[in-house]
N, C-alpha and C positions, 0 to 999 in steps of 0.2 A: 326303603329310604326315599322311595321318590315322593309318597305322599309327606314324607318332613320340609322336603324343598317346596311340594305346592302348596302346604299351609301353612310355611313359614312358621313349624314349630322350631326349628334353629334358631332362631332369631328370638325365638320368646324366650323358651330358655335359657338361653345368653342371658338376656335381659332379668328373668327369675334369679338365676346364679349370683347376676353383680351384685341385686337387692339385699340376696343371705350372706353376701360378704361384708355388704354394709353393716347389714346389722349387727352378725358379728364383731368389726373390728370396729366398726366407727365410718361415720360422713368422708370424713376428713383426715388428711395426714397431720402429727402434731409436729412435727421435725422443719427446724427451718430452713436450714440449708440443704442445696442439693446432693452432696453426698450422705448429710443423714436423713433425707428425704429418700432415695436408693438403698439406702440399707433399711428403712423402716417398711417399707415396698418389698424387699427380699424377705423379712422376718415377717411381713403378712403372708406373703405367697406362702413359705415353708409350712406355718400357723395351717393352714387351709388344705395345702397336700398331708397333708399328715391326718387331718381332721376327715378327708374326703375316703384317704387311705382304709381308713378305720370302719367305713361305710361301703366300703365296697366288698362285694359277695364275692369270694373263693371259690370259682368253678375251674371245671376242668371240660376241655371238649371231649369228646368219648365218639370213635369211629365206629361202625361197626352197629348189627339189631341188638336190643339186651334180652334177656335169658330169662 
């Protein structure tokens, strides 16, 4: 971990991450008002958990030598 903090791979990926959500979902909110600007913001995030969910590899830790 501490080579992510000295070469400010954090920070990139941050940055990589917002990119693929832009492109996914769009630049721009279309919602003009503030609460349906918050609910269009919720209905991305969920879009994106759900999408990342899908993408994420099912491990298990395992204690112990294996056989």
């Amino acid at each position: 971990m501490k080579w992510q903090a000295s070469t400010g791979y954090d920070k990139r990926a941050l940055v990589d991450r917002h990119r693929a959500i832009q492109a996914i979902i769009g630049r721009r909110l279309r919602a003009r008002s503030l609460t349906a600007r918050q609910t269009e913001e919720a209905i991305c995030c969920a879009v994106i958990n759900r999408m990342l969910a899908c993408a994420r590899p099912k491990s298990v830790r395992r204690n112990g030598t294996t056989t």
